[in-house]
N, C-alpha and C positions, 0 to 999 in steps of 0.2 A: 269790891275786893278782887282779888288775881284770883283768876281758874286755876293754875299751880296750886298743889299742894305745898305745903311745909314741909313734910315729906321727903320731898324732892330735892328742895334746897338744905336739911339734913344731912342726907345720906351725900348731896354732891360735900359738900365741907368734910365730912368724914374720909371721903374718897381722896379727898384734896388734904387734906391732914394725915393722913397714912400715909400716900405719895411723899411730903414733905418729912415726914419723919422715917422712912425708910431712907432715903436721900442722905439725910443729915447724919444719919450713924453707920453708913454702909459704904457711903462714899471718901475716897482720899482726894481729891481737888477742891480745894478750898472755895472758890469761886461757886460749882454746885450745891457745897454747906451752904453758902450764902442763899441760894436762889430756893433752896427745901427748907429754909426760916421763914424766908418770904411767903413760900407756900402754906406754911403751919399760919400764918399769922394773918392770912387772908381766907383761911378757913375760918381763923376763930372771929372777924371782919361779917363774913357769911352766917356766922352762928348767932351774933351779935345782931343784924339786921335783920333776920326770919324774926328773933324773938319779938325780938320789939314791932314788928309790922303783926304777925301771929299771935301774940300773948293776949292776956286775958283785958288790958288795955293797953291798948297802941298807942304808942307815943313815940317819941322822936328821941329818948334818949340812947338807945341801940344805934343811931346812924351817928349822934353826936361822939359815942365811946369809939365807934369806929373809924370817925378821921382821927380821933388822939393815936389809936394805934395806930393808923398811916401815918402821923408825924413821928411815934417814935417808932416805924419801922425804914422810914427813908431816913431821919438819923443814927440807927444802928447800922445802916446800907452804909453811909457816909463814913462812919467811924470805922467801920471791918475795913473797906476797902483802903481807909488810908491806912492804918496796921497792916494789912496782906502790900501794900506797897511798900510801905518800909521794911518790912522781914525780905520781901520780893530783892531789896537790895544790899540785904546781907546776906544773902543766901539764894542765888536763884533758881527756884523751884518755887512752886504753888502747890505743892504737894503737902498735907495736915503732917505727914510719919516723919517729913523731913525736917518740920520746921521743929524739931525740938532744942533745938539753943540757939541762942544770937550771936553766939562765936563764928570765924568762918570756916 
């Protein structure tokens, strides 16, 4: 077993889950929304692999739920940023307060 506590890897996803979610509702640049989702979602990645390495039987399905979420977080990555480029050229600005109609 690791000398790390659980603990530790906890309280870091919590620390990395806050960060991400203050980001995501405090910030107007859209690009940063994106990168404090990522952060929310590789917290719950880190939540997901303590358990299952820590819990009361270890097993492997905490690392397996964890690439699912990495595959559907680099295809929401994929999918924002071609949205944030098409808005990007109707309107240019990458600012969230801006982009409120598709009109120019």
């Amino acid at each position: 077993m690791s000398s790390i506590p659980a603990s530790s890897f906890l309280l870091l996803a919590i620390i990395l889950f806050c960060i991400g979610l203050y980001g995501a509702l405090t910030k107007r640049n859209t690009v940063v929304v994106l990168i404090s989702i990522e952060l929310m979602l590789n917290a719950a990645n880190i939540n997901l692999v303590t358990f299952s390495k820590y819990g009361l039987t270890p097993n492997l399905t905490g690392h397996i739920f964890s690439l699912f979420v990495m595959a559907v977080a680099a295809a929401e990555a994929a999918v924002a940023l071609a949205i944030l480029i098409a808005l990007y050229r109707n309107k240019p600005t990458i600012l969230i307060d801006e982009m409120d109609d598709l009109k120019h």
